[in-house]
C-alpha positions as a printed Julia matrix, in Angstrom:
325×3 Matrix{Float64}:
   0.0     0.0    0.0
   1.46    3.43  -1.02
   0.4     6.17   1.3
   1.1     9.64   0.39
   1.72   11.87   3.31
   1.59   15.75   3.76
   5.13   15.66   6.63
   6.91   12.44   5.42
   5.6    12.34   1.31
   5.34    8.85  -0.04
   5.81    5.57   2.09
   5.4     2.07   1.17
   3.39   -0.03   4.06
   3.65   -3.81   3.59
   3.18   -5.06   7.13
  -0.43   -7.18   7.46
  -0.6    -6.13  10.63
  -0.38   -2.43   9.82
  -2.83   -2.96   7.12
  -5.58   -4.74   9.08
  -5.61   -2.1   11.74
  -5.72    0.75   9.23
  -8.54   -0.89   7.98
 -10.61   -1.6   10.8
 -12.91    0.57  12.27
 -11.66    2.02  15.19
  -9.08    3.84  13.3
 -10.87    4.51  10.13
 -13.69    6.25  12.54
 -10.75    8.62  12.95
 -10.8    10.25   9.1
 -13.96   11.87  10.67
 -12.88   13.36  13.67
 -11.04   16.49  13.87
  -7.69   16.49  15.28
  -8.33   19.98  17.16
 -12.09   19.73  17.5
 -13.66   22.33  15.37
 -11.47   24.46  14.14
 -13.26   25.71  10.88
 -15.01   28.55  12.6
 -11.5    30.33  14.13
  -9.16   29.37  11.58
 -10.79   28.38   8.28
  -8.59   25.88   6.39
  -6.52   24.55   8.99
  -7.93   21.39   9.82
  -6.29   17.25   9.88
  -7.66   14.59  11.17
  -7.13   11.93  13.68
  -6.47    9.88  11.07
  -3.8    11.72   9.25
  -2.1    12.16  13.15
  -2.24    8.58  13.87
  -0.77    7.52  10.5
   1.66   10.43  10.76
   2.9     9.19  14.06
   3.29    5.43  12.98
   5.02    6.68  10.17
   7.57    8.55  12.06
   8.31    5.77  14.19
   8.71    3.31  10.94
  10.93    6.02   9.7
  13.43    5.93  12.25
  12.88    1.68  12.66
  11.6     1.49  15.91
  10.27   -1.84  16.61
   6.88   -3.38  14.78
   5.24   -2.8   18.25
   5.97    0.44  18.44
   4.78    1.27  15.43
   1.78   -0.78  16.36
   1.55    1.51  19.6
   1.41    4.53  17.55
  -0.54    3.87  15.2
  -3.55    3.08  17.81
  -2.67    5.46  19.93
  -5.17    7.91  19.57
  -8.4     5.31  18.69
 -10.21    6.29  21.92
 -10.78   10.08  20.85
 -14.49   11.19  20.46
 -16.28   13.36  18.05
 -14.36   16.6   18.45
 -11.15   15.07  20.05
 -10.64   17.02  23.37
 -13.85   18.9   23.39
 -15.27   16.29  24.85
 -13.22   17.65  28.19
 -15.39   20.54  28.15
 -18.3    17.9   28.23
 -18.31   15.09  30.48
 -17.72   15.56  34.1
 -14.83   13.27  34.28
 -12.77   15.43  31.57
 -10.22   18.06  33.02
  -9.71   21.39  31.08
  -5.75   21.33  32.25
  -5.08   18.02  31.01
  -7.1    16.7   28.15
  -7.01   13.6   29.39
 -10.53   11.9   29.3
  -9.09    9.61  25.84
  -6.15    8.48  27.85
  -8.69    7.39  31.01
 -10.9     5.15  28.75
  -7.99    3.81  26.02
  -7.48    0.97  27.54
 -10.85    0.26  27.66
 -12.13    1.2   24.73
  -8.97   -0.47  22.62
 -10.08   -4.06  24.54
 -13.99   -3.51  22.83
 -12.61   -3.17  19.4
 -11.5    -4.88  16.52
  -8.12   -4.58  17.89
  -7.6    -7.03  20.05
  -8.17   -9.83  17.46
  -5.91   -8.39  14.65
  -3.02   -8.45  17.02
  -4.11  -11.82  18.15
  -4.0   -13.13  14.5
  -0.53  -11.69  13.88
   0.57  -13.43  17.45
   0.89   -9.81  19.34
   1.02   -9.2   22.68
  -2.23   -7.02  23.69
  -0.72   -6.3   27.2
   2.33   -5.62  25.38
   0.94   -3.32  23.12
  -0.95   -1.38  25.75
   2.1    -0.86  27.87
   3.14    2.79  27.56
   6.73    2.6   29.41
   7.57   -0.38  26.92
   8.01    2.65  24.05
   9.79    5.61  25.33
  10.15    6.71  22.14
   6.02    7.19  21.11
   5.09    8.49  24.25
   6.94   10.47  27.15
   5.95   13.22  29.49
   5.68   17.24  28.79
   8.54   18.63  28.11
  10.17   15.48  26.75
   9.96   14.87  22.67
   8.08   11.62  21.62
   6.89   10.83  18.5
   2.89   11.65  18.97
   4.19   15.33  19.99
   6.79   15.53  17.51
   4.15   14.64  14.37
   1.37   16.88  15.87
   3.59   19.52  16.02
   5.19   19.66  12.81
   1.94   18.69  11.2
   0.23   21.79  12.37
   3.14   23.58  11.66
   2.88   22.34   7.75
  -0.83   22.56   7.99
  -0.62   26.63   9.09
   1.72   27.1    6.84
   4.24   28.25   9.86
   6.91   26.43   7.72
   7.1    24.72   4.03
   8.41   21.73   5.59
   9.99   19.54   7.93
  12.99   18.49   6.07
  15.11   20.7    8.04
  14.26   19.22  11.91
  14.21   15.79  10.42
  18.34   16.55   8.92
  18.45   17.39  12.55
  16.59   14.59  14.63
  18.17   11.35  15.55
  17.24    8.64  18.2
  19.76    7.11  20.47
  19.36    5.13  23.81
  15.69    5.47  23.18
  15.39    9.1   23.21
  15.0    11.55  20.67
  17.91   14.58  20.32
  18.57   17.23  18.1
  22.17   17.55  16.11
  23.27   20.65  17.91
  21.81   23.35  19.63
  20.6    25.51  16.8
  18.1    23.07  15.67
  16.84   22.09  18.97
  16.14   25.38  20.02
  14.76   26.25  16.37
  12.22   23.01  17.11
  11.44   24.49  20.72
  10.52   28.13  19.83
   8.26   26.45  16.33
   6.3    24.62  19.45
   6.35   27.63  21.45
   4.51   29.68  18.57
   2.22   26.97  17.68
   0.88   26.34  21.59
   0.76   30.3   22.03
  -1.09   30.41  18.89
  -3.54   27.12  18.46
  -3.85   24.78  21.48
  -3.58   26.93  24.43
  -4.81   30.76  22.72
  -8.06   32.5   23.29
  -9.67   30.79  19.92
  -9.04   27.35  21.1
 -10.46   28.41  24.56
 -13.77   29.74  22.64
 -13.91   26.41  20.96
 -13.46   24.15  23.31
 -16.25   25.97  25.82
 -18.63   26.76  23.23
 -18.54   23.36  21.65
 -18.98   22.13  24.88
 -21.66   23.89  26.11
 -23.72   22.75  22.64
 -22.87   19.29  23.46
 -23.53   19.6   26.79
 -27.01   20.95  26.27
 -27.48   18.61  23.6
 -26.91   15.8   25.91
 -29.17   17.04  28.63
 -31.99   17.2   26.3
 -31.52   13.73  24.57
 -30.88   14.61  21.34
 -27.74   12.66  21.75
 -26.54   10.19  23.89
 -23.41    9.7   25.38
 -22.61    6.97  22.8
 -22.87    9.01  20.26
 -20.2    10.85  21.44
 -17.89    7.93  20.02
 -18.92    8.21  16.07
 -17.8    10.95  13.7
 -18.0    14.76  14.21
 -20.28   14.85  11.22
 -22.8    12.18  12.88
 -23.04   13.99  15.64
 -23.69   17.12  14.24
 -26.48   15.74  11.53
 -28.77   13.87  15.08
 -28.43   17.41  16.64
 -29.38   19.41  13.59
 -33.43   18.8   13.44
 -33.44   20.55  16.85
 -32.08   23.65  16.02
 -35.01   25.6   14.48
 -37.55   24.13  17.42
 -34.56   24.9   20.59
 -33.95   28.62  20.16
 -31.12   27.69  23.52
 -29.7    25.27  20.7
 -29.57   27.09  18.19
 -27.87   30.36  20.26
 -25.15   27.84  21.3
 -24.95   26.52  17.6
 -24.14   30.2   16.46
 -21.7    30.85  19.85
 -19.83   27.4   18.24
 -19.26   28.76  14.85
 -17.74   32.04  16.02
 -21.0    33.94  14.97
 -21.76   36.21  17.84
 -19.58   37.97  19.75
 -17.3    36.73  22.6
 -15.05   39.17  24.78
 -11.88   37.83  27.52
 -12.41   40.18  30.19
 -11.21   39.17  33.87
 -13.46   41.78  35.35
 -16.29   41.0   33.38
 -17.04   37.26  32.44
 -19.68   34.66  32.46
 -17.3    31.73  32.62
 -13.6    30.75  33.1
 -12.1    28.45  30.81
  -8.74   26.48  31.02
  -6.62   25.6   28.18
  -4.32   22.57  28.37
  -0.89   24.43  27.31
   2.28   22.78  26.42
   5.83   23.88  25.82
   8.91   21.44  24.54
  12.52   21.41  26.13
  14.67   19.02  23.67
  17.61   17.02  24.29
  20.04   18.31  21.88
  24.33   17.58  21.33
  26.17   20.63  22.68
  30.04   20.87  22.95
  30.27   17.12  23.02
  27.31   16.88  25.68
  24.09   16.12  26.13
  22.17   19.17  27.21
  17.91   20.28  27.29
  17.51   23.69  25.05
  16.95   25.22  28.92
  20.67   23.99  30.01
  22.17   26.0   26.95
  19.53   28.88  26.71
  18.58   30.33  30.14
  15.78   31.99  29.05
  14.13   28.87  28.43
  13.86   28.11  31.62
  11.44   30.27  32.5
   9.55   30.11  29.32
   9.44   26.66  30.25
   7.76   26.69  33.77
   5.26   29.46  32.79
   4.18   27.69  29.59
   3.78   24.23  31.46
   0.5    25.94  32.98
  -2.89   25.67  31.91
  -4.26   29.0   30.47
  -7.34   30.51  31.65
  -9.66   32.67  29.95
 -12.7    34.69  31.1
 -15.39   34.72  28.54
 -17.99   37.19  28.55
 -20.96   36.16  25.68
 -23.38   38.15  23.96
 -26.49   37.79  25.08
């Protein structure tokens, strides 16, 4: 299978393995969900999927041979997200604004009800294995560390905003040894660290991803209340869920003010002094390893002012949104 991407152009996939599980369900559910959550309305254009993201960070890990399991890892990684990917924080009472972490509470979970577990089965796979984060350090680590899921969403908004042309130049610079991921030298690690900077100022932690993930919320939220949906719902497409909710709006004037608030068509003000509601944004800032005068040093060792942007960037972001009426 030939698979043309938009960071790492054209690979060849010939594992079974891979093939079954992009083909199943759980993952191609994921060409339907938006990898920020609904974007459209603040920055028209801009948008990937899950999909693309998931494929993007198997790819990167087949790139730079990590192990078949690995690249299993990665691949399914990101299966568990609902319609509107970490919206559904803003939703469900057991979702937290700071962390975005309601997929990672139910992967486990929701990997063991899919097709999943019996394509790794028939290629003799380890599930427990599979589902074992600290067996690859390499897909997933903790904030500020690089791993590959940070390292493709990263450069694939960068591509997808146009922020740079492409990502030949961190990949001349990238290497894996003992398990980790460093930069050449200083110059490109700290190049890498200020692109993630700009991109987490800008998209996942600014004031239009805090409008999106409330608003979309709230319409969800209300939605739920009044069974149009249900909570299983929830776990088909963005477009499903938008299509049960949509012969409610012109009966629900509440629904369809909220519908309006969620595509960015009435006015929406940040004022501390003057809000309805205070919203958190997850925020997240990068400190890579990188070579420096024959050592191995974080951009923060080399750069001092890092360290600081480092610590202040590592919290949540809170907005105060006042709403039209």
């Amino acid at each position: 299978m030939k698979y043309e991407d938009k960071v790492y152009g054209d690979v060849e996939i010939n594992d079974l393995v891979i093939l079954d599980l992009i083909n199943c369900g759980a993952l191609q559910r994921l060409k339907n969900i938006d990898q920020s959550g609904y974007f459209e309305p603040h920055f028209p254009g801009i948008k990937y999927s899950r999909f693309e993201h998931s494929m993007g960070v198997y790819l990167l890990l087949k790139i730079y041979n990590t192990s078949i399991e690995e690249q299993i890892a990665g691949l399914i990684h990101d299966v568990s997200h609902s319609a509107f990917s970490h919206c559904i924080d803003y939703v469900l009472n057991f979702g937290s604004q700071k962390n975005h972490d309601h997929q990672d509470n139910i992967f486990e979970d929701f990997v063991r009800k899919s097709e999943i577990p019996e394509i790794l089965k028939k290629y003799n796979f380890n599930l427990e294995y599979i589902l074992n984060d600290k067996n690859f350090p390499l897909k997933e680590r903790e904030l500020p560390d690089l791993c590959a899921d940070r390292i493709d969403y990263s450069l694939r908004t960068a591509i997808s905003t146009k922020e740079i042309p492409n990502a030949k130049y961190f990949f001349n610079n990238l290497i894996v040894e003992n398990n980790n991921w460093f930069f050449k030298n200083f110059e490109s690690a700290e190049k890498y660290a200020e692109l993630f900077l700009k991109i987490n100022t800008t998209y996942y932690s600014g004031l239009p991803s805090a409008l999106m993930f409330q608003t979309v919320g709230d319409y969800l939220k209300y939605a739920l209340k009044n069974n149009y949906i249900n909570e299983n719902d929830l776990y088909t497409t963005d477009e499903e869920v938008l299509e049960k909710i949509k012969p409610f709006l012109e009966k629900d004037g509440k629904l369809k003010l909220l519908f309006d608030r969620m595509n960015n068509k009435t006015d929406i003000k940040n004022d501390k002094n003057d809000y309805d509601v205070s919203v958190f944004c997850k925020s997240r800032v990068v400190d890579p390893l990188c070579f420096y005068n024959g050592e191995i040093k974080r951009v923060s060792d080399v750069g001092s002012e890092w360290r600081e942007i480092i610590k202040e960037e590592s919290k949540p972001k809170e907005y105060f949104l006042k709403f039209e009426k």
